[in-house]
C-alpha positions as CSV (number, residue, x, y, z in Angstrom):
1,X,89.3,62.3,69.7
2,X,87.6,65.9,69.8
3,X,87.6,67.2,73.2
4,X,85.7,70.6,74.0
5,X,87.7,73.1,75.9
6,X,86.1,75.5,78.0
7,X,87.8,78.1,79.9
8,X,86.4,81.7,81.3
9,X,88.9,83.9,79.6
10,X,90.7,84.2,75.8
11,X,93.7,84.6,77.9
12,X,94.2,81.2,79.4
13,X,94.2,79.8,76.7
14,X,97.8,81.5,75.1
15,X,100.2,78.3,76.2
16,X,97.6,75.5,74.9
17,X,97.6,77.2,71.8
18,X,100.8,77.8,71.4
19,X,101.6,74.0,71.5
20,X,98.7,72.5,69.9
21,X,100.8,71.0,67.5
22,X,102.4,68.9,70.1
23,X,99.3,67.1,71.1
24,X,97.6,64.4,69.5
25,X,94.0,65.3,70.1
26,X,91.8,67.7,68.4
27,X,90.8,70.9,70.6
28,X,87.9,72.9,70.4
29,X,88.4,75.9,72.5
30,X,85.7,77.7,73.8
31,X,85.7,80.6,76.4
32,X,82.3,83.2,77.3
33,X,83.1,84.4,80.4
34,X,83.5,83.3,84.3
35,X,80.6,81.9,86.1
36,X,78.5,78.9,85.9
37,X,76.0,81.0,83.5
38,X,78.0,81.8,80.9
39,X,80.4,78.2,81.0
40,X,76.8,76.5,80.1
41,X,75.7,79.1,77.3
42,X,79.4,78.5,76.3
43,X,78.8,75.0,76.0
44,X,75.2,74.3,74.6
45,X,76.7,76.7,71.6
46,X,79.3,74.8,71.0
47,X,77.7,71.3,70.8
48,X,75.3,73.0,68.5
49,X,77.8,74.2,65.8
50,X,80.1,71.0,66.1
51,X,78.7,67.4,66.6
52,X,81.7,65.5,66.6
53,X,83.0,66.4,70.4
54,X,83.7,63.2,72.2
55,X,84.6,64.9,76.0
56,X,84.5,68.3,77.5
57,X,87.5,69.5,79.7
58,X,86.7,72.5,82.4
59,X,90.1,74.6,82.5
60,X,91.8,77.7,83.0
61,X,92.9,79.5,86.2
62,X,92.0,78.9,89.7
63,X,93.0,79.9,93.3
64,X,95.0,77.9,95.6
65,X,92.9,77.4,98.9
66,X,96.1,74.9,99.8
67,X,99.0,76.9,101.3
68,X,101.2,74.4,99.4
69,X,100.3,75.0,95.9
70,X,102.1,77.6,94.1
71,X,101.7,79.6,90.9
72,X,101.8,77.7,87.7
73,X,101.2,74.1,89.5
74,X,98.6,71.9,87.7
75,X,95.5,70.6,89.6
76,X,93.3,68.1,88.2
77,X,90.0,67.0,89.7
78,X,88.8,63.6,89.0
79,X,89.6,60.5,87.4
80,X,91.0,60.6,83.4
81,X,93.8,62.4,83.1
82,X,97.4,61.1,83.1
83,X,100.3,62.8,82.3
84,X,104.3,62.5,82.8
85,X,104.6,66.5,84.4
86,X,103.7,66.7,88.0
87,X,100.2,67.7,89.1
88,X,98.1,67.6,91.9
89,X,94.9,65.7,91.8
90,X,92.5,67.2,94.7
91,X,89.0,68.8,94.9
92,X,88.5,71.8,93.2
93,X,85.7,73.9,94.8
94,X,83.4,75.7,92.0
95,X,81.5,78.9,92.9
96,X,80.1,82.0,91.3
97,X,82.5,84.7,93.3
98,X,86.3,85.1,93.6
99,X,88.0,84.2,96.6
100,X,89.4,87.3,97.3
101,X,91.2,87.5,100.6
102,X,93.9,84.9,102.7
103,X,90.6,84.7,105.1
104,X,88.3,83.5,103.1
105,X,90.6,81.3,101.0
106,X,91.7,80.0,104.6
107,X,87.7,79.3,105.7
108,X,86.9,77.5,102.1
109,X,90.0,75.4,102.7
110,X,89.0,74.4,106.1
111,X,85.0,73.9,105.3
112,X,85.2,72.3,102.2
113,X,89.2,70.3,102.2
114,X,89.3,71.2,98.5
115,X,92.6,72.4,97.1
116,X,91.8,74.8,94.7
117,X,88.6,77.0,94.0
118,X,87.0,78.5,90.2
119,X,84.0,79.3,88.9
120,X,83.2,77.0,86.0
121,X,84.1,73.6,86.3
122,X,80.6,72.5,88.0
123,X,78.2,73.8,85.3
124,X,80.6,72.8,82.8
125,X,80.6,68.9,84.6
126,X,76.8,69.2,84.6
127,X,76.8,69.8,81.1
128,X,78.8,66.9,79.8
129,X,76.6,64.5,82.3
130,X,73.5,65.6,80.9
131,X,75.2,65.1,77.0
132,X,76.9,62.1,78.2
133,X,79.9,62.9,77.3
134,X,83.2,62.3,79.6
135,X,84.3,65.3,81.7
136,X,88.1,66.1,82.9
137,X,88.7,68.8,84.9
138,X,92.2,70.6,84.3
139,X,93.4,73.9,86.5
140,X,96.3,75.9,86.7
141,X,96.9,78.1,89.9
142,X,97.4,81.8,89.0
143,X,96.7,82.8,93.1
144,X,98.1,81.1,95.9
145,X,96.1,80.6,99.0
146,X,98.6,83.3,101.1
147,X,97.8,86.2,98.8
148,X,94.7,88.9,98.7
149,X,93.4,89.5,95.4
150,X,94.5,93.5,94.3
151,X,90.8,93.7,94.6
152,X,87.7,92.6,95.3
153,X,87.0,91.6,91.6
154,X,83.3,90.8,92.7
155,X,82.2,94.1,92.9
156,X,83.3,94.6,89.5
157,X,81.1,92.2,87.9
158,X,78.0,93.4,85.5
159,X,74.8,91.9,84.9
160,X,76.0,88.7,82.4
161,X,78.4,88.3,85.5
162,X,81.5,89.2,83.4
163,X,84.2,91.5,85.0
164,X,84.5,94.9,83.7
165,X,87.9,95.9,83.1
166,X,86.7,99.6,82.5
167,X,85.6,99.4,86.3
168,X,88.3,97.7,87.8
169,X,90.9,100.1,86.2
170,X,89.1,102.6,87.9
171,X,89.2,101.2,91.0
172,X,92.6,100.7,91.0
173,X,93.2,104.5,90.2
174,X,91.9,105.2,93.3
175,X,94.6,102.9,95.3
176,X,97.5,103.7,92.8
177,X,100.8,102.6,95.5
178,X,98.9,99.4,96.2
179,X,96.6,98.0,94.1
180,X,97.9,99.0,90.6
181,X,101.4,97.0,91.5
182,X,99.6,94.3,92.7
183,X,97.6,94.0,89.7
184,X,100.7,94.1,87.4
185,X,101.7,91.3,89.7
186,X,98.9,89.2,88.7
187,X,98.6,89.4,85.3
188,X,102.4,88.1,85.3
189,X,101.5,85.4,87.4
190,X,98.8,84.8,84.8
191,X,100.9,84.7,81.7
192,X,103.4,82.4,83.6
193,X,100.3,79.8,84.5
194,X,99.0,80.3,81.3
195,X,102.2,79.0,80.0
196,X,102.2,76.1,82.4
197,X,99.1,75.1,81.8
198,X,100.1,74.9,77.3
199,X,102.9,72.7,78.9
200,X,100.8,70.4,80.5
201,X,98.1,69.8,77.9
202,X,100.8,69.0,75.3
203,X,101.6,66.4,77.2
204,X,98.9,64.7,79.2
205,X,96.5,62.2,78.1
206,X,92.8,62.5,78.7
């Protein structure tokens, strides 16, 4: 089978490909940005260019709104999706902002009982629906639900609602002893879910 791949970012996308070979379906990777805007423009492009996809998958990074998740763990949303690596199968709460703070993680959590929280997977579930094509929802925790974000990547955002790295280096200037660590912090947390998440997807069956 052909499955569609959508993720926000190039970048979560490094462990999948680096173990492609391993799996036995075709993927079709796909990434145009975070937000529920620019996962459907990512989408209707695709299925234009190549007719053959039987399922869409929503992926990439999300943040933990349960205090028991951890960096690197695998949550998957819905039905479909087996696998012999341990995941989590809970809610996963899609929005167009980043959680940014312990609080507001804390509130989602508590309003909503989902595990997790992204930006894509809804639009990209809305998508295979209206296509009807089947939908799987893979994430991989790269923020756990008793962290702050560096910063408040929201502001940071332009018009297409992409984040402007130009603009959050800047920002970051201006908090050099705090922010720019913390930011260094991430994007290892990043590259080790990235990883995690190659892992899983050469193993699990959708």
């Amino acid at each position: 089978m052909a499955w569609l791949i959508v993720a926000a970012e190039t970048r979560e996308f490094a462990g999948i490909v680096k173990r492609m070979g391993a799996s036995t379906h075709q993927w079709i990777l796909v990434a145009n940005g975070p937000g529920p805007g620019l996962a459907r423009a990512a989408v209707d492009e695709t299925l234009r260019e190549h007719k053959e996809v039987d399922g869409i998958v929503s992926t990439g990074f999300c943040g933990a709104l349960d205090p028991a998740l951890s960096v690197g763990d695998i949550v998957v949303s819905g039905a479909g999706v087996t696998s012999p690596r341990s995941f989590v199968r809970g809610e996963v709460l899609s929005v167009d902002r980043v959680a940014a703070t312990v609080a507001e993680k804390r509130t989602l959590r508590e309003q909503t009982g989902a595990v997790a929280i992204e930006m894509e997977s809804a639009a990209v579930a809305a998508k295979a629906n209206e296509c009807g094509l089947p939908f799987r929802c893979i994430k991989v925790v790269s923020d756990t639900a008793l962290e702050d974000m560096p910063l408040d990547f929201n502001l940071y955002r332009d018009a297409a609602g992409r984040f402007s790295r130009s603009r959050i280096a800047f920002a970051a200037l201006g908090r050099p002893f705090t922010a720019i660590p913390a930011l260094l912090r991430l994007d290892r947390d990043c590259r080790h879910a990235a990883d995690k998440l190659g892992e899983f997807f050469a193993d699990c069956q959708l």
